[in-house]
DSSP file (Angstrom, degrees, kcal/mol; ACC not computed):
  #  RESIDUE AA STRUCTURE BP1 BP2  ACC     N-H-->O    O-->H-N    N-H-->O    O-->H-N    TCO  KAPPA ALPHA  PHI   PSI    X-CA   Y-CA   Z-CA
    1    1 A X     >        0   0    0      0, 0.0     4,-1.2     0, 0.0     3,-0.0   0.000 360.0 360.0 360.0 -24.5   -0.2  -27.5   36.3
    2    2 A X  H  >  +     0   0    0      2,-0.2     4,-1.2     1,-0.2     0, 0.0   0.600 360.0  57.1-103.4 -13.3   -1.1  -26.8   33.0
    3    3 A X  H  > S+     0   0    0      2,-0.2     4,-2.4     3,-0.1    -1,-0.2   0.625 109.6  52.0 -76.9 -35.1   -3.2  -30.0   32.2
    4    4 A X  H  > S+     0   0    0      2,-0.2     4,-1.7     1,-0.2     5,-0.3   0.849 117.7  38.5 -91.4 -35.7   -5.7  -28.8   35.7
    5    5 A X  H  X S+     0   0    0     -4,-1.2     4,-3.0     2,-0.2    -2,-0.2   0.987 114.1  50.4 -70.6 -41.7   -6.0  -25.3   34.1
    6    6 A X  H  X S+     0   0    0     -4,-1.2     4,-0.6     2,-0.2     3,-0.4   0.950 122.2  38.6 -52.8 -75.8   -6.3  -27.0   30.4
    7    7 A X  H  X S+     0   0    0     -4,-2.4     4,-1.7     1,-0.2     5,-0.2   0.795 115.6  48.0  -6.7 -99.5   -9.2  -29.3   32.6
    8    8 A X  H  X S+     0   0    0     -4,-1.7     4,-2.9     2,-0.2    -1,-0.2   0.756 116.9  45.7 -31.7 -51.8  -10.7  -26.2   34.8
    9    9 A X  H >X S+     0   0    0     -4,-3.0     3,-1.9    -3,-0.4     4,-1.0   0.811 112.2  53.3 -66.3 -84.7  -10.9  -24.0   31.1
   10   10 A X  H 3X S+     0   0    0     -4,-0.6     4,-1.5     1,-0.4    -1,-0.2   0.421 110.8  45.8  56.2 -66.5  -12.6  -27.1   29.1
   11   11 A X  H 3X S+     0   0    0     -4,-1.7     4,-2.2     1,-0.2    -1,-0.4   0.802 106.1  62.2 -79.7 -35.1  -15.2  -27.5   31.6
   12   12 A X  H <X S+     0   0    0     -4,-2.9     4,-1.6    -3,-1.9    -2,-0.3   0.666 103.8  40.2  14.4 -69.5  -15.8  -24.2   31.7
   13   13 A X  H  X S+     0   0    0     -4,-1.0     4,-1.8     2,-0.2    -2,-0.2   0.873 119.6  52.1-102.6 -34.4  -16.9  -23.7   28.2
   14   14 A X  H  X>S+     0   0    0     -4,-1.5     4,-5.1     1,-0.2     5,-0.5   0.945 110.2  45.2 -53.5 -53.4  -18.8  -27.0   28.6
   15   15 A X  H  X5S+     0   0    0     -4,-2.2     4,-2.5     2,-0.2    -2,-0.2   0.975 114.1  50.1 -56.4 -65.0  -20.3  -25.8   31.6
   16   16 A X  H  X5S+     0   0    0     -4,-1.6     4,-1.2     1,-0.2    -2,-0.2   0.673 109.4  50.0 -22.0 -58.9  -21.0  -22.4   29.6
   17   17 A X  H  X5S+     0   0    0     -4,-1.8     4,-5.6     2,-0.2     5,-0.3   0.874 109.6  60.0 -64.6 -52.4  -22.7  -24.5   26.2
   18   18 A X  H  X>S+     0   0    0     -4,-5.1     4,-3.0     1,-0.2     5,-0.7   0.974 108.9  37.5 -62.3 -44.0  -25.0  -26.4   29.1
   19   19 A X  H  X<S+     0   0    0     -4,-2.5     4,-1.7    -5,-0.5    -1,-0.2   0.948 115.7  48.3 -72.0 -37.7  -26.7  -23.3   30.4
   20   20 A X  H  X5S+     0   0    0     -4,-1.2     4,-1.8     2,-0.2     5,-0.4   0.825 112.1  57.4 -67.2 -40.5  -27.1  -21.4   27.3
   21   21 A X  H  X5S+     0   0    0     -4,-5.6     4,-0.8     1,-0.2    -2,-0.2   0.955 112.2  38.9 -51.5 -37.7  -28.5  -24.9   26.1
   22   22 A X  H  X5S+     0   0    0     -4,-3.0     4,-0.9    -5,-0.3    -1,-0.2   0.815 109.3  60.1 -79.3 -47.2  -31.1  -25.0   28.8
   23   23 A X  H  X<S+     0   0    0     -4,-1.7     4,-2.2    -5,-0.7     3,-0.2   0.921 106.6  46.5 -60.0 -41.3  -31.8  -21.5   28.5
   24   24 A X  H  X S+     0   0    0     -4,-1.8     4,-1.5     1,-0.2    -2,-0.2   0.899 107.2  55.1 -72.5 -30.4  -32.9  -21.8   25.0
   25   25 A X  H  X S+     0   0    0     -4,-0.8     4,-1.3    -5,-0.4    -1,-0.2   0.763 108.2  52.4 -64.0 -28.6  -34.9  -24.8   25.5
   26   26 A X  H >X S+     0   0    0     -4,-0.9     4,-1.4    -3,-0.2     3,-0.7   0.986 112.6  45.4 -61.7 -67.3  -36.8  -22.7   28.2
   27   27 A X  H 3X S+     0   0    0     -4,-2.2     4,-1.1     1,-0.3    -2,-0.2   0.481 111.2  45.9 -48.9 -34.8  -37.3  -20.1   25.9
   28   28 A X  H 3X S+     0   0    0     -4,-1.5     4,-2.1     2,-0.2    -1,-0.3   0.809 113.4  59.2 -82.3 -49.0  -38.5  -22.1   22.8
   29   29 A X  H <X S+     0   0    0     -4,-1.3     4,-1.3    -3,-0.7    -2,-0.2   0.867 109.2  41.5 -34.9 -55.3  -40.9  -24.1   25.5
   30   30 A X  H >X S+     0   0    0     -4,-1.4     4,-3.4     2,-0.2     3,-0.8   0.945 109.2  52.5 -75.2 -47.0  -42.5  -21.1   26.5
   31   31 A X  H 3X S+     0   0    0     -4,-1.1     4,-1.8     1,-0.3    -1,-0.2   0.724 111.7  49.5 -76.7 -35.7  -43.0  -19.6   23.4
   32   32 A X  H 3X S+     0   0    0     -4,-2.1     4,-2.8     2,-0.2    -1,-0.3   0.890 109.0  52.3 -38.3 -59.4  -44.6  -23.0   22.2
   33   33 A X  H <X S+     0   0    0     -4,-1.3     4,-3.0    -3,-0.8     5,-0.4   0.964 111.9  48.2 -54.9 -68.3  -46.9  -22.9   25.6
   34   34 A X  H  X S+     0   0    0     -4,-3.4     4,-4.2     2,-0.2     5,-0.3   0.972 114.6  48.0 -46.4 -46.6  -48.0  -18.8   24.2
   35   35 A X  H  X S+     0   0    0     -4,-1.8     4,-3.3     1,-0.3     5,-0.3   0.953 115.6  41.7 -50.5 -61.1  -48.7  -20.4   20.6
   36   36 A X  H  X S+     0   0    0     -4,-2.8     4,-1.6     2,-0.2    -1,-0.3   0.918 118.3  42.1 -59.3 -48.7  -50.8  -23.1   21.9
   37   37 A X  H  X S+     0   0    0     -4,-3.0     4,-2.4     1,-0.2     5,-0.3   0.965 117.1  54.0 -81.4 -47.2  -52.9  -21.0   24.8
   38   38 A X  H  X S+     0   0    0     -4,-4.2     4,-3.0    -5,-0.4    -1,-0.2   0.941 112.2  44.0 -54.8 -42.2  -53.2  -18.0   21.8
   39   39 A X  H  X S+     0   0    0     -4,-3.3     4,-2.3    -5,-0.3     5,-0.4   0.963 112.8  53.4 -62.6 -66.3  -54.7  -20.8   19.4
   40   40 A X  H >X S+     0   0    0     -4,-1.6     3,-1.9    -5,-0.3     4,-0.8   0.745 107.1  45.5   1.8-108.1  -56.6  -21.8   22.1
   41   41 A X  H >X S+     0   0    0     -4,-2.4     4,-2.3     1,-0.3     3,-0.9   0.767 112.1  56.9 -12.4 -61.6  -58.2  -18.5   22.9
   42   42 A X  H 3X S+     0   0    0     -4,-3.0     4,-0.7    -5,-0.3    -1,-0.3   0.822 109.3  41.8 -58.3 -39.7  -58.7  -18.1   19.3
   43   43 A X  H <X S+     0   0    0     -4,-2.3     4,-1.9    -3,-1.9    -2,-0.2   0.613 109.9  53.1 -69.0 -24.9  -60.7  -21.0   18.9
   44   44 A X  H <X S+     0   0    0     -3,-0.9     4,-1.8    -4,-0.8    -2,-0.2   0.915 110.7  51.9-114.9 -55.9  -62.8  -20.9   22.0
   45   45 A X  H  X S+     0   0    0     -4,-2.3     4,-1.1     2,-0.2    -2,-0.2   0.677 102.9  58.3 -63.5 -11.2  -63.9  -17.1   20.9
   46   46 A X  H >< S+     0   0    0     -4,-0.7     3,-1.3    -5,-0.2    -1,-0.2   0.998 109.7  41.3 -59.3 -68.9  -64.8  -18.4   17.7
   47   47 A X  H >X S+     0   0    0     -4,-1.9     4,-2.6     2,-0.3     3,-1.9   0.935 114.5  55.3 -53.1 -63.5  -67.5  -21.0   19.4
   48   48 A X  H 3X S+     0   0    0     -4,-1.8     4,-0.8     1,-0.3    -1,-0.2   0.680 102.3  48.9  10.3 -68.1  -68.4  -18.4   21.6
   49   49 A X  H << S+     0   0    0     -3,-1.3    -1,-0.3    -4,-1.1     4,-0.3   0.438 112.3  52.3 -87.2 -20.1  -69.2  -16.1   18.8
   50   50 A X  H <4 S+     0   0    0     -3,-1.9    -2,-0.2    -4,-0.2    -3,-0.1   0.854 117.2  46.4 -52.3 -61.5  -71.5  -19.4   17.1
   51   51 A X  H >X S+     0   0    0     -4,-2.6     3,-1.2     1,-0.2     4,-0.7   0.851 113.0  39.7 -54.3 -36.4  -73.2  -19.5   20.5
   52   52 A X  H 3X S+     0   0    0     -4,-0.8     4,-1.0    -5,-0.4    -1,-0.2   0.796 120.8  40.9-110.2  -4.3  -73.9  -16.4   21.2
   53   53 A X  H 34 S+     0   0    0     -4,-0.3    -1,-0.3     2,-0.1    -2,-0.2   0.175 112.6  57.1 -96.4  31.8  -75.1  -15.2   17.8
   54   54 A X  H X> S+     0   0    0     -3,-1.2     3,-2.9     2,-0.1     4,-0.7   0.600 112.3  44.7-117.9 -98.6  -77.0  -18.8   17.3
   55   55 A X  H 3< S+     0   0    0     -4,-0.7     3,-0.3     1,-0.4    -2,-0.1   0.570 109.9  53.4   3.8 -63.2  -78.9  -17.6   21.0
   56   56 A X  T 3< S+     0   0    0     -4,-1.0    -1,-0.4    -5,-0.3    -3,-0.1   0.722 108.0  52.2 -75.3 -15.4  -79.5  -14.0   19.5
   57   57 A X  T <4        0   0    0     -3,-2.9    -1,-0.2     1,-0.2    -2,-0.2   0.735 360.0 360.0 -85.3 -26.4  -81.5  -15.7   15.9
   58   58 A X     <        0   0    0     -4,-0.7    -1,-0.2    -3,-0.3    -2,-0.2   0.757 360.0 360.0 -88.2 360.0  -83.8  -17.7   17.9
């Protein structure tokens, strides 16, 4: 009896480690995903701001 509870607790905390693993991996994913779309952004108003003051000298 004490070997299937040993078991049942064991897997458990395993079970426990997997889901907090995965959840942090989400988390670190997305925050990667914001970084990239913010550089992004940044870069694409930059050229923007080339174009459309290159348009307004000529």
């Amino acid at each position: 009896m004490k070997i299937i509870l040993y078991l049942i607790v064991v897997s458990a905390i395993f079970s426990i480690g997997f889901a907090m693993g995965a959840w942090w991996n989400y988390v670190h994913t997305i925050n990667k995903q914001i970084e990239r779309i913010d550089e992004y952004l940044k870069k694409e108003n930059e050229r923007f701001e080339l174009i459309k003051g290159g348009r307004k000298n000529d």
